[in-house]
mmCIF entry with sequence, helices, sheets and N, C-alpha, C, O atoms, coordinates in Angstrom:
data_MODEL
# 
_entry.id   MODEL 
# 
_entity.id                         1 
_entity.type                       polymer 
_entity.pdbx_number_of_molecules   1 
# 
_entity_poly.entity_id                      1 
_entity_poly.type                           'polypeptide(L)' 
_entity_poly.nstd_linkage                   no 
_entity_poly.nstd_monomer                   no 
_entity_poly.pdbx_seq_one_letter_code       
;(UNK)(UNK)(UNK)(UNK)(UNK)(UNK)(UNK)(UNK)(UNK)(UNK)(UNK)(UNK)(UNK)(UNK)(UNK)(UNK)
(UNK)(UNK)(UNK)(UNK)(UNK)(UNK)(UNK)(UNK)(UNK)(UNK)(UNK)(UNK)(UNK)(UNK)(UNK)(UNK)
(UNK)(UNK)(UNK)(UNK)(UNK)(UNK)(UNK)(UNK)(UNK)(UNK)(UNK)(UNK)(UNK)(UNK)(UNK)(UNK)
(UNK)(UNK)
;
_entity_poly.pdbx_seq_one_letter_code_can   XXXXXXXXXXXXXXXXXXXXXXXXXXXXXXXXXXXXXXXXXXXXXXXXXX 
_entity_poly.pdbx_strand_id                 A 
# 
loop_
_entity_poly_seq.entity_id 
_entity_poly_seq.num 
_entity_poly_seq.mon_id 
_entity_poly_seq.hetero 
1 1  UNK n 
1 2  UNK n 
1 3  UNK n 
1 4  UNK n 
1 5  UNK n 
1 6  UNK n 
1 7  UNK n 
1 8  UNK n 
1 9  UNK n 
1 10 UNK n 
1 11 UNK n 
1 12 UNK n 
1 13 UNK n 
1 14 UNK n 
1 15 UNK n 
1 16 UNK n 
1 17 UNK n 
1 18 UNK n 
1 19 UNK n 
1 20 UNK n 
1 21 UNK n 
1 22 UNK n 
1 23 UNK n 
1 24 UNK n 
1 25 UNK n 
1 26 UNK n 
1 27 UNK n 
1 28 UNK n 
1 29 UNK n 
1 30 UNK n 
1 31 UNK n 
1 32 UNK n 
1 33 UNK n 
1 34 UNK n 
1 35 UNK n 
1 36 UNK n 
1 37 UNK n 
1 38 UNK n 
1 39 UNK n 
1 40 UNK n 
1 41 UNK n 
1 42 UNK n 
1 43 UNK n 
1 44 UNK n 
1 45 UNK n 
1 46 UNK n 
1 47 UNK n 
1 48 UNK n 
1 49 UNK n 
1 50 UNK n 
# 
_struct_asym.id          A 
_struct_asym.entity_id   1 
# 
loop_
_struct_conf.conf_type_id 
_struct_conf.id 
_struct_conf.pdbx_PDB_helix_id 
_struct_conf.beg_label_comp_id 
_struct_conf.beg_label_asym_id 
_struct_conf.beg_label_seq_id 
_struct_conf.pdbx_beg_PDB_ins_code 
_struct_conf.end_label_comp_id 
_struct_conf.end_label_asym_id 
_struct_conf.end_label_seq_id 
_struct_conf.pdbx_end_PDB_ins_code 
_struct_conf.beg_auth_comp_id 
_struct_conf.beg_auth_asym_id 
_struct_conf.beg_auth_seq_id 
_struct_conf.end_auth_comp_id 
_struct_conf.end_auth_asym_id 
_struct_conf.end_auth_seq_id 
_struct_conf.pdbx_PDB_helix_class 
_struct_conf.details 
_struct_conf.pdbx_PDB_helix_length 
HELX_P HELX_P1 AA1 UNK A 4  ? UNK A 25 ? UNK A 4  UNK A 25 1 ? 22 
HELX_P HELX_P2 AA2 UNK A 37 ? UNK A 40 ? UNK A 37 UNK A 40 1 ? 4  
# 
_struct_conf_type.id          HELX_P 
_struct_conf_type.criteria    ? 
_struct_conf_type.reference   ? 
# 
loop_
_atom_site.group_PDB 
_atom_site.id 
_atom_site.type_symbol 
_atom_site.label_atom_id 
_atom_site.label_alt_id 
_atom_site.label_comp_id 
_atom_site.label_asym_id 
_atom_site.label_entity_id 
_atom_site.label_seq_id 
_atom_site.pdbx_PDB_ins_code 
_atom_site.Cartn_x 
_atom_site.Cartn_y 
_atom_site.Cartn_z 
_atom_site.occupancy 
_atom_site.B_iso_or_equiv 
_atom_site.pdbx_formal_charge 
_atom_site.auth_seq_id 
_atom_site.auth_comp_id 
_atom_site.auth_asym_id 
_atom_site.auth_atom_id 
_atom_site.pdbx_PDB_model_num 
ATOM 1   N N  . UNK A 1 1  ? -47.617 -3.642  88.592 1.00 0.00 ? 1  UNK A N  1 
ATOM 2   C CA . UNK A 1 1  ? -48.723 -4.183  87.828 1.00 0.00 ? 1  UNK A CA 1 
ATOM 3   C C  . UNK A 1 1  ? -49.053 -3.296  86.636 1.00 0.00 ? 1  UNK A C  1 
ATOM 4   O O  . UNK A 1 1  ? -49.297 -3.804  85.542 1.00 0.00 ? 1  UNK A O  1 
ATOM 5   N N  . UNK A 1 2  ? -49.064 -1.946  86.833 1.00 0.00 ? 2  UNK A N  1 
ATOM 6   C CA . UNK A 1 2  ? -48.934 -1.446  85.131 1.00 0.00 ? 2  UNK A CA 1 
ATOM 7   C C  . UNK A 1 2  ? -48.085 -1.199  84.379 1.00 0.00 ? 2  UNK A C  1 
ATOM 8   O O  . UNK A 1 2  ? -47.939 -0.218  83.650 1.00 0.00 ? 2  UNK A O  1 
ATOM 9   N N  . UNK A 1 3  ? -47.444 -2.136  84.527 1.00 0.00 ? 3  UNK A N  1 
ATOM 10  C CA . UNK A 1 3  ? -46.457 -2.363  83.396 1.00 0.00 ? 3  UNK A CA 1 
ATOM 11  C C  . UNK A 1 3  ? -46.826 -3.377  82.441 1.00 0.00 ? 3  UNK A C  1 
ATOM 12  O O  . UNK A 1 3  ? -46.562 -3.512  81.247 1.00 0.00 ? 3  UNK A O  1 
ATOM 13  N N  . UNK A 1 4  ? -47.474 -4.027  83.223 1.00 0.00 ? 4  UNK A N  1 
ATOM 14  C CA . UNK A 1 4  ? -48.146 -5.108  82.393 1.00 0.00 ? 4  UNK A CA 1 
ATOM 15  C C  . UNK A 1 4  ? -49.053 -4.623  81.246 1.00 0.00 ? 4  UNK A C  1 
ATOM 16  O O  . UNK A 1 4  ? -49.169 -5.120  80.125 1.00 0.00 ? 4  UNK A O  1 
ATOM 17  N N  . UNK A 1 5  ? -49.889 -3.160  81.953 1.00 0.00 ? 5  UNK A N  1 
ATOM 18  C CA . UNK A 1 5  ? -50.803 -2.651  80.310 1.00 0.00 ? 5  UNK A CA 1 
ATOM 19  C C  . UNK A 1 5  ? -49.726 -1.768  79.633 1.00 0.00 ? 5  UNK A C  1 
ATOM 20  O O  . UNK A 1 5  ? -50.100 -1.078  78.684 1.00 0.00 ? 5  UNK A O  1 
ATOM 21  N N  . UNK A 1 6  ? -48.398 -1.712  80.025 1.00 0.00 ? 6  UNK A N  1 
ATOM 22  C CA . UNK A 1 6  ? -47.852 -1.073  78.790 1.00 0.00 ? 6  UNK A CA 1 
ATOM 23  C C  . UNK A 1 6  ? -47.151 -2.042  77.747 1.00 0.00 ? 6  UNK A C  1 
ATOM 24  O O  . UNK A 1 6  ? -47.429 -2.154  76.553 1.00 0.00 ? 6  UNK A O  1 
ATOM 25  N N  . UNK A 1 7  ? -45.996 -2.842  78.605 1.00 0.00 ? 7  UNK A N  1 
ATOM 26  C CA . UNK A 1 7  ? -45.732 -3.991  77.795 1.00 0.00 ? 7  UNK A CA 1 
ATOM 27  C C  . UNK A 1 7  ? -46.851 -5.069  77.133 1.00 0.00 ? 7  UNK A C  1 
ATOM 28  O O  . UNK A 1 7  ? -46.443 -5.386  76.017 1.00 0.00 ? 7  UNK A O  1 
ATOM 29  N N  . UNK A 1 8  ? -47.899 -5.616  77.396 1.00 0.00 ? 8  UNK A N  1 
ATOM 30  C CA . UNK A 1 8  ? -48.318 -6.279  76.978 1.00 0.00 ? 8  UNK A CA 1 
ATOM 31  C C  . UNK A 1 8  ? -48.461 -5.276  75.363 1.00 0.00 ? 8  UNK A C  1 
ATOM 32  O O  . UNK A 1 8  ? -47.538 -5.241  74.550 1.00 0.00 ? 8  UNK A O  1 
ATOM 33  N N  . UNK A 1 9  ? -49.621 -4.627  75.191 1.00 0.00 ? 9  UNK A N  1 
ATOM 34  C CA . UNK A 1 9  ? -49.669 -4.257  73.981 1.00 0.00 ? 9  UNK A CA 1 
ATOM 35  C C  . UNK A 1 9  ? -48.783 -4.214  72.948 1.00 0.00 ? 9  UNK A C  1 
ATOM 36  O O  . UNK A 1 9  ? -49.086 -4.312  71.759 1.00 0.00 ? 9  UNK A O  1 
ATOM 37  N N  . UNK A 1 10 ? -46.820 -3.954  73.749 1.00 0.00 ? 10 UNK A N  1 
ATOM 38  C CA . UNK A 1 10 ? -46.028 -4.262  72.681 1.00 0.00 ? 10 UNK A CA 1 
ATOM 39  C C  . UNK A 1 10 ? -45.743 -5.131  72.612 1.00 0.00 ? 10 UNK A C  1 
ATOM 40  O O  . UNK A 1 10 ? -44.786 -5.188  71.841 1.00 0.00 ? 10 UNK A O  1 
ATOM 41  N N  . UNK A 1 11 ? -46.061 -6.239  73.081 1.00 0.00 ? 11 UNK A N  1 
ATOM 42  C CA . UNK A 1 11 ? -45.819 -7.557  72.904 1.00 0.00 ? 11 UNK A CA 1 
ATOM 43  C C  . UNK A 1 11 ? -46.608 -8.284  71.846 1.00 0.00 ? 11 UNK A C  1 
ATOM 44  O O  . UNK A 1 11 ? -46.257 -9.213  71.119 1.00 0.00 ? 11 UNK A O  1 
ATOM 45  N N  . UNK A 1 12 ? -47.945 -7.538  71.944 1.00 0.00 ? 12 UNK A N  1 
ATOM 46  C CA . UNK A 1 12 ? -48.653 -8.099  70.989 1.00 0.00 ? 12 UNK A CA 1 
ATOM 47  C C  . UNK A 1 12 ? -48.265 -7.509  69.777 1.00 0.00 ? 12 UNK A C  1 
ATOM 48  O O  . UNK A 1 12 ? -48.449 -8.279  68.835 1.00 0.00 ? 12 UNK A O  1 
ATOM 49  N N  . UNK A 1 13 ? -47.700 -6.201  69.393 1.00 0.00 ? 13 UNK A N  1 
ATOM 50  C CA . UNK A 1 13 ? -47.504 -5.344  68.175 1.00 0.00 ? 13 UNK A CA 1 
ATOM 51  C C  . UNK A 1 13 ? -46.111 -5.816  67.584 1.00 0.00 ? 13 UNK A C  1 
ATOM 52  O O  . UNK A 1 13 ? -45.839 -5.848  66.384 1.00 0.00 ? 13 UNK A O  1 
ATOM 53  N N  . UNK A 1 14 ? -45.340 -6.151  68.551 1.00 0.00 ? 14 UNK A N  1 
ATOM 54  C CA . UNK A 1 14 ? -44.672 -6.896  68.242 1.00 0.00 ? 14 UNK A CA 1 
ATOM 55  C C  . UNK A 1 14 ? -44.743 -8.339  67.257 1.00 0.00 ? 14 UNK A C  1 
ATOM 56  O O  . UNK A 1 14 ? -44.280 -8.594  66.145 1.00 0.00 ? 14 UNK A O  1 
ATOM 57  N N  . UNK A 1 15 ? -45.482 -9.060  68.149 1.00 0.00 ? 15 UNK A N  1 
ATOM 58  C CA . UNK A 1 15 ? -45.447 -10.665 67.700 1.00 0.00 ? 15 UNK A CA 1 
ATOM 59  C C  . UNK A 1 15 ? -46.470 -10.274 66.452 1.00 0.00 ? 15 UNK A C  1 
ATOM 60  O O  . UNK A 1 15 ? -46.286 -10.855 65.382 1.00 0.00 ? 15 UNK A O  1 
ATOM 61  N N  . UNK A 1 16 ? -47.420 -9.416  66.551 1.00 0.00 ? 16 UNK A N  1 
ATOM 62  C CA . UNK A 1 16 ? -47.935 -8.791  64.948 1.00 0.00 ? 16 UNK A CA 1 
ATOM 63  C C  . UNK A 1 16 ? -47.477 -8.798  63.923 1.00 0.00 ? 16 UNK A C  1 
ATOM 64  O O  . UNK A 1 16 ? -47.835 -9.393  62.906 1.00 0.00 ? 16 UNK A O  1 
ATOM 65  N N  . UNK A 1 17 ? -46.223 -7.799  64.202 1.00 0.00 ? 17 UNK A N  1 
ATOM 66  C CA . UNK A 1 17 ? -45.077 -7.707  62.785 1.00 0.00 ? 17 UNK A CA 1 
ATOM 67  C C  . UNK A 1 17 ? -44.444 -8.380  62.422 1.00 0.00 ? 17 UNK A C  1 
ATOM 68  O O  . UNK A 1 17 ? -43.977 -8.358  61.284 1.00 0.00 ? 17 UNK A O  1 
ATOM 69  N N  . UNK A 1 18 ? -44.116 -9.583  63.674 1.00 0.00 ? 18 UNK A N  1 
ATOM 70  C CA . UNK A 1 18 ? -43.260 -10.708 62.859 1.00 0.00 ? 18 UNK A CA 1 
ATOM 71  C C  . UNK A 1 18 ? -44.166 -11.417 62.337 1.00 0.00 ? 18 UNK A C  1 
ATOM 72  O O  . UNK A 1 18 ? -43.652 -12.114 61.462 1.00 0.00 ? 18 UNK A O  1 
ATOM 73  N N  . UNK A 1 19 ? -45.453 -11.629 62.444 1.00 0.00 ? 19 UNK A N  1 
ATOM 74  C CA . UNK A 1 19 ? -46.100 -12.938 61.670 1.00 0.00 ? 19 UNK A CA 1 
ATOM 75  C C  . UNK A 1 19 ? -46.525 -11.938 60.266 1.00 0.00 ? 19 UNK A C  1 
ATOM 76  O O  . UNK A 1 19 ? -46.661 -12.491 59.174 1.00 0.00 ? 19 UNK A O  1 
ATOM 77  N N  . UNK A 1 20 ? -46.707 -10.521 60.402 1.00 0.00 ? 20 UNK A N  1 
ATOM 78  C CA . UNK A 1 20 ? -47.245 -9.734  59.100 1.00 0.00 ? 20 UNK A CA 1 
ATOM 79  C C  . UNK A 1 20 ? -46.324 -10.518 58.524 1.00 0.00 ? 20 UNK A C  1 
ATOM 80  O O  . UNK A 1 20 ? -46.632 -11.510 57.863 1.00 0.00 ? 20 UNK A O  1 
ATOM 81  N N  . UNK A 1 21 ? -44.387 -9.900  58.855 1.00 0.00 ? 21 UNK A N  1 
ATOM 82  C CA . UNK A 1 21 ? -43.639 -10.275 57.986 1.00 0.00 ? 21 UNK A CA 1 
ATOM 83  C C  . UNK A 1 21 ? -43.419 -11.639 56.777 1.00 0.00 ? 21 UNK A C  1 
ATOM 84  O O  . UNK A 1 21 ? -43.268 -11.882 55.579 1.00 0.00 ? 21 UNK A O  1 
ATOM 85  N N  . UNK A 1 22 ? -43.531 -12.210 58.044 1.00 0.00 ? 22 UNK A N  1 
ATOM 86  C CA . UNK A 1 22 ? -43.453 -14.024 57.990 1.00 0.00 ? 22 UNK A CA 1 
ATOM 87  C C  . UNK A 1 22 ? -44.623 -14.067 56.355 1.00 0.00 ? 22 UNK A C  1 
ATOM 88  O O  . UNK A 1 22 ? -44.381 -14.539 55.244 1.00 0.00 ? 22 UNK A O  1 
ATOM 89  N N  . UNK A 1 23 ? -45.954 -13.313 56.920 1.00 0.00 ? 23 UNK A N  1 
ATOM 90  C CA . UNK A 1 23 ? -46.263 -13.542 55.902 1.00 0.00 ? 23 UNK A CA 1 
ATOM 91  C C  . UNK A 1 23 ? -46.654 -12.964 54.592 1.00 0.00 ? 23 UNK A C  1 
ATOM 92  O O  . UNK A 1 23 ? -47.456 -13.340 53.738 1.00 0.00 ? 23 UNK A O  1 
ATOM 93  N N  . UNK A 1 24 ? -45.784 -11.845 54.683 1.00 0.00 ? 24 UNK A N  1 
ATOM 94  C CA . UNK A 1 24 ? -45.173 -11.220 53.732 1.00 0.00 ? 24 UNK A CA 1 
ATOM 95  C C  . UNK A 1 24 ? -44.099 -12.235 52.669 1.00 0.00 ? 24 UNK A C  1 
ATOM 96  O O  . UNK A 1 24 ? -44.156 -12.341 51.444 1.00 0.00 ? 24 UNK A O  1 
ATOM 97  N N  . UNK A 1 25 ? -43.529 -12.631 53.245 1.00 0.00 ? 25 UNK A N  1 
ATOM 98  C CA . UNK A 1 25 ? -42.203 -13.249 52.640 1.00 0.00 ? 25 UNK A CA 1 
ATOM 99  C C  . UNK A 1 25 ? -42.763 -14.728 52.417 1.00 0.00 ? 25 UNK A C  1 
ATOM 100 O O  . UNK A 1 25 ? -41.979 -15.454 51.808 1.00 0.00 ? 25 UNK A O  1 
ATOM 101 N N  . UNK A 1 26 ? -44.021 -15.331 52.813 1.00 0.00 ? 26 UNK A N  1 
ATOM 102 C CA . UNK A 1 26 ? -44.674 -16.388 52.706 1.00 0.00 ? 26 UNK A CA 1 
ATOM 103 C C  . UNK A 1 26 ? -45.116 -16.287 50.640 1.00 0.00 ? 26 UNK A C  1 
ATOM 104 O O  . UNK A 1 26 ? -45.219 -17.170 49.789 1.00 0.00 ? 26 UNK A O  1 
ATOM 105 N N  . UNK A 1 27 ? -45.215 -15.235 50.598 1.00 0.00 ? 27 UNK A N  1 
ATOM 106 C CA . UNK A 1 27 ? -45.998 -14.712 49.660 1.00 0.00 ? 27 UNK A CA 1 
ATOM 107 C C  . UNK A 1 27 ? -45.449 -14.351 48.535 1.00 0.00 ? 27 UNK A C  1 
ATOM 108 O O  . UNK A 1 27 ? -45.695 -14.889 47.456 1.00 0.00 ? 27 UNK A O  1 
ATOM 109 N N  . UNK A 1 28 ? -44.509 -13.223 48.742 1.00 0.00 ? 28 UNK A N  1 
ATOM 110 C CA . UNK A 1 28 ? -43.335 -13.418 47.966 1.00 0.00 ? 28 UNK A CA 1 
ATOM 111 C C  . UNK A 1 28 ? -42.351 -14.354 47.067 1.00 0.00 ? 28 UNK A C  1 
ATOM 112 O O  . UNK A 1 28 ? -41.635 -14.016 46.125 1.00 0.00 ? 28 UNK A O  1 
ATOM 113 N N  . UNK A 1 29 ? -42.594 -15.992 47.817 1.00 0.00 ? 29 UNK A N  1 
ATOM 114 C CA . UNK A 1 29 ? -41.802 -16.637 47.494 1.00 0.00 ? 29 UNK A CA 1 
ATOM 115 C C  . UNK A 1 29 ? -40.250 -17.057 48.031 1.00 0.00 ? 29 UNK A C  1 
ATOM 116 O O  . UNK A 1 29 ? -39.589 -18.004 47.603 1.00 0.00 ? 29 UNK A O  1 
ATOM 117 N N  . UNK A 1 30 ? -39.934 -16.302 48.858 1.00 0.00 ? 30 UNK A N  1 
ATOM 118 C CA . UNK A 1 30 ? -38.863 -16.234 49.922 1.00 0.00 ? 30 UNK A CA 1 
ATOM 119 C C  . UNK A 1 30 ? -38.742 -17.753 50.346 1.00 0.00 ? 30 UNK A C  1 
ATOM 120 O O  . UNK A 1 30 ? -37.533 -17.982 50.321 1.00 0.00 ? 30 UNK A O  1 
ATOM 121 N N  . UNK A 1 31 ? -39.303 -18.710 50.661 1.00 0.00 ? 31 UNK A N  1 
ATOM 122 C CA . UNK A 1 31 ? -39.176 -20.305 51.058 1.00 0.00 ? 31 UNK A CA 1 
ATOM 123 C C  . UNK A 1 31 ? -39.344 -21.095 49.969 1.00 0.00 ? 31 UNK A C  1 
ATOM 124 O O  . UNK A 1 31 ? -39.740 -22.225 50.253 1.00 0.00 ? 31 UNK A O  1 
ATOM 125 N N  . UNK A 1 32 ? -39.181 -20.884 48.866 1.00 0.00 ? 32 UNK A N  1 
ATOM 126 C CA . UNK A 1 32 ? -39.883 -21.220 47.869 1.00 0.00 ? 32 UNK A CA 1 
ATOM 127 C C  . UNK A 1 32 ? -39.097 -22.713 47.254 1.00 0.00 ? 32 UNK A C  1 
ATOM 128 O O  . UNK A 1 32 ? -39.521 -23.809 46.884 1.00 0.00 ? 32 UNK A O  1 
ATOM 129 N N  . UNK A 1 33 ? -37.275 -21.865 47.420 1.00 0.00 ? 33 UNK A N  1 
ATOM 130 C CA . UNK A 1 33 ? -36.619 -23.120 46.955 1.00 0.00 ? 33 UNK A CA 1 
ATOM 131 C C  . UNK A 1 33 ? -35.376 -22.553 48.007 1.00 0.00 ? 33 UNK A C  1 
ATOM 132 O O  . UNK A 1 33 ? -34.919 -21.416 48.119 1.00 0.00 ? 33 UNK A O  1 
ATOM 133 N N  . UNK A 1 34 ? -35.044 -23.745 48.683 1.00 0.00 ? 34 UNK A N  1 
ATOM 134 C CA . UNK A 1 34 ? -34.155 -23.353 49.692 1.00 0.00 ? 34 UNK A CA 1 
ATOM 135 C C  . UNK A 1 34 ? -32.858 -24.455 49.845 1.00 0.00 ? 34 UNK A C  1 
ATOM 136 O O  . UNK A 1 34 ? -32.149 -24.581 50.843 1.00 0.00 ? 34 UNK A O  1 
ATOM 137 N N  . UNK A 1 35 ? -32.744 -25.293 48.432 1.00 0.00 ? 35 UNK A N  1 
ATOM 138 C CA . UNK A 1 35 ? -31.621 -26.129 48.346 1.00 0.00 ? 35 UNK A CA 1 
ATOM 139 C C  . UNK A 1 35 ? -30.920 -25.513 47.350 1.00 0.00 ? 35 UNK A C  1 
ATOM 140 O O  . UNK A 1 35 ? -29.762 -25.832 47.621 1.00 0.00 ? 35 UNK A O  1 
ATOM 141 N N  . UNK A 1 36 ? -30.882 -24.803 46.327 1.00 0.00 ? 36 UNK A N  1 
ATOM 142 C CA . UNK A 1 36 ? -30.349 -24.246 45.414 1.00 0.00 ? 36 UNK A CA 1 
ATOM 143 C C  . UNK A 1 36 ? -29.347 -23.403 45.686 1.00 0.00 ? 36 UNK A C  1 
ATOM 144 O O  . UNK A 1 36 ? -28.199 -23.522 45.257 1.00 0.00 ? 36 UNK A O  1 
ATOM 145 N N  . UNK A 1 37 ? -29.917 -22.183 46.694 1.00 0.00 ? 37 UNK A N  1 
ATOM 146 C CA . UNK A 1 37 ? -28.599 -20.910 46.985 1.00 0.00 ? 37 UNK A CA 1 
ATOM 147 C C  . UNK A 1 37 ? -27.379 -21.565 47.726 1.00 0.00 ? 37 UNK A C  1 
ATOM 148 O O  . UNK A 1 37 ? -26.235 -21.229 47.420 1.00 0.00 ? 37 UNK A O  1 
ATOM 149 N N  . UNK A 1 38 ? -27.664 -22.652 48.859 1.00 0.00 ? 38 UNK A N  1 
ATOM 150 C CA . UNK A 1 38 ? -26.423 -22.869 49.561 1.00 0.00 ? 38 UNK A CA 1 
ATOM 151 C C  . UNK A 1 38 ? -25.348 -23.556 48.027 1.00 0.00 ? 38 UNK A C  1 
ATOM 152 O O  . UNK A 1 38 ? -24.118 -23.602 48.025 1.00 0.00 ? 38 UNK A O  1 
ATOM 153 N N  . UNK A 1 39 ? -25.999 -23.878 47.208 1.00 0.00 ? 39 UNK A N  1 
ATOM 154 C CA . UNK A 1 39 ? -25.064 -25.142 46.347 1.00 0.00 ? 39 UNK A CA 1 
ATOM 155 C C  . UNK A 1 39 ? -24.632 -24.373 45.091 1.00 0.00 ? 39 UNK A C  1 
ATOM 156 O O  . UNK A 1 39 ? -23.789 -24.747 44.277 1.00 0.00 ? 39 UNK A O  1 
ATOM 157 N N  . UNK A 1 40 ? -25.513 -22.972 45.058 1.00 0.00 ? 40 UNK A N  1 
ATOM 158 C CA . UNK A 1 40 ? -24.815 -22.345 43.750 1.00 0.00 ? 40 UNK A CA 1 
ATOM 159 C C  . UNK A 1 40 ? -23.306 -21.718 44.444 1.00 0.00 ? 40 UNK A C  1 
ATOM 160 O O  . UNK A 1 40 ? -22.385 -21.907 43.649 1.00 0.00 ? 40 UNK A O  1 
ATOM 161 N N  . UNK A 1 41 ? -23.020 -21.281 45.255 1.00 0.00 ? 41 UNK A N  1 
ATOM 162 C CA . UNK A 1 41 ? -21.672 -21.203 45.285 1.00 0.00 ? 41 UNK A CA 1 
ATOM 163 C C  . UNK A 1 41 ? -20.365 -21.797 45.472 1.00 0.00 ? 41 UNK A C  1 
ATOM 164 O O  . UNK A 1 41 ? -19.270 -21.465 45.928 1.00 0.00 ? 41 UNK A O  1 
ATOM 165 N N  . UNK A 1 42 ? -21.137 -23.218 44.723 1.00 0.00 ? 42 UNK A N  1 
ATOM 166 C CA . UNK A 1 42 ? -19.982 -24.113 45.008 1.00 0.00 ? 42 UNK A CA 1 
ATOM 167 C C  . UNK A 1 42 ? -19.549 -24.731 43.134 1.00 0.00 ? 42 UNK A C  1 
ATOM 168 O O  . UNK A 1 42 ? -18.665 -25.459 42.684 1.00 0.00 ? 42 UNK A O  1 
ATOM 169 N N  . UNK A 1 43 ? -20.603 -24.037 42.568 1.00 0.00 ? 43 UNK A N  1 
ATOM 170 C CA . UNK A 1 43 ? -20.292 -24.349 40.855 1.00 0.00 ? 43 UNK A CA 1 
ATOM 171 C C  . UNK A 1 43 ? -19.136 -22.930 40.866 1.00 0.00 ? 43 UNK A C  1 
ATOM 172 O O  . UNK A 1 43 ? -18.761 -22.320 41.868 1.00 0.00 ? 43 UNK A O  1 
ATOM 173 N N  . UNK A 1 44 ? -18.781 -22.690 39.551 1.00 0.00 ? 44 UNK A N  1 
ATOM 174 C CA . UNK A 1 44 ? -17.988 -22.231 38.834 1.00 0.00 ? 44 UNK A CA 1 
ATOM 175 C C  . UNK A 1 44 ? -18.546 -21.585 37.370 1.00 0.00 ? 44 UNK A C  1 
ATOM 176 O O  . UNK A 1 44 ? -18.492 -22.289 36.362 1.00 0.00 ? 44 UNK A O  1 
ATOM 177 N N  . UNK A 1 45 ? -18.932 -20.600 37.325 1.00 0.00 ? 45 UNK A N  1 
ATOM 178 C CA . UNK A 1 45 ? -19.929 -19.829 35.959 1.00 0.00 ? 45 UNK A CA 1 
ATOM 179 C C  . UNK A 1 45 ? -18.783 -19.834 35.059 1.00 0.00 ? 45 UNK A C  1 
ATOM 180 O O  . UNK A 1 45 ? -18.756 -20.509 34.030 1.00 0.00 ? 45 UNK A O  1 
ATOM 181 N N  . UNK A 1 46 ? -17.370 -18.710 35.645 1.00 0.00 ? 46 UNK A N  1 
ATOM 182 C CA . UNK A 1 46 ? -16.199 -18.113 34.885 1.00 0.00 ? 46 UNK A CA 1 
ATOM 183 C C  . UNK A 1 46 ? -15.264 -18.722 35.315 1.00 0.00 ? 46 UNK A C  1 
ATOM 184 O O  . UNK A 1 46 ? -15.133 -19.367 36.355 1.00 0.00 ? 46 UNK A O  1 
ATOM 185 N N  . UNK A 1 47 ? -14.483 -18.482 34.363 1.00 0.00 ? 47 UNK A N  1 
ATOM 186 C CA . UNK A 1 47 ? -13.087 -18.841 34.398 1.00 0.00 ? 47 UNK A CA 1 
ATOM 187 C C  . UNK A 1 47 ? -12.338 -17.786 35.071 1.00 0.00 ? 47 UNK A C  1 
ATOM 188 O O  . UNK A 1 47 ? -12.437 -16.629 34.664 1.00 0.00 ? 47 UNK A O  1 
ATOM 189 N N  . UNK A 1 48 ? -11.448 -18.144 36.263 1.00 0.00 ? 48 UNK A N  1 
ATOM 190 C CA . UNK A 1 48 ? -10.537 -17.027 36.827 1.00 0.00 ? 48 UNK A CA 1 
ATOM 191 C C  . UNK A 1 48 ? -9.722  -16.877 35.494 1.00 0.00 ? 48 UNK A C  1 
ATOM 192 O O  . UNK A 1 48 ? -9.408  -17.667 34.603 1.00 0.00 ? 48 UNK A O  1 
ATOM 193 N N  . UNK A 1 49 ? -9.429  -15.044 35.806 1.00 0.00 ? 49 UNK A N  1 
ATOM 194 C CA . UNK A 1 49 ? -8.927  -15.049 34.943 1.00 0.00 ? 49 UNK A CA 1 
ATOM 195 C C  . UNK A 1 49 ? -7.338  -13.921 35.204 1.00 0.00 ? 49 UNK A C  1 
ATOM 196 O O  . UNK A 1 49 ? -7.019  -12.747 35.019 1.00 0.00 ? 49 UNK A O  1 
ATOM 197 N N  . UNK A 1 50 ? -6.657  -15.336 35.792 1.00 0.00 ? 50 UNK A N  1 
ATOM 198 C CA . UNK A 1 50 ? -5.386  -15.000 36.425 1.00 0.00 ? 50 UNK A CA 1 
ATOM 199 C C  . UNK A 1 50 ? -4.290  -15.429 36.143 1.00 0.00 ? 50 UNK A C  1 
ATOM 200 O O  . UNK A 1 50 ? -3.299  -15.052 36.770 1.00 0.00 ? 50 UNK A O  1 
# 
């Protein structure tokens, strides 16, 4: 049973940092446009030059 007051707290410090993160990167702009990157590497900028 006390394991429960040690893990719990990192559970919560845990699930803390991922939502800080989450909304860190909420903020940033990180979700901002999420059809663009998969499809830019399918254009062609340069010419190989071989």
């Amino acid at each position: 049973m006390d394991i429960v007051f040690v893990l719990l707290p990192f559970a919560l410090l845990f699930a803390g940092v991922g939502a800080g993160a989450y909304i860190w990167a909420v903020k940033r702009g990180q979700f901002d446009d999420l059809e663009t990157p998969p499809l830019r590497i399918l254009s062609d900028d340069e010419e190989s030059k071989s």
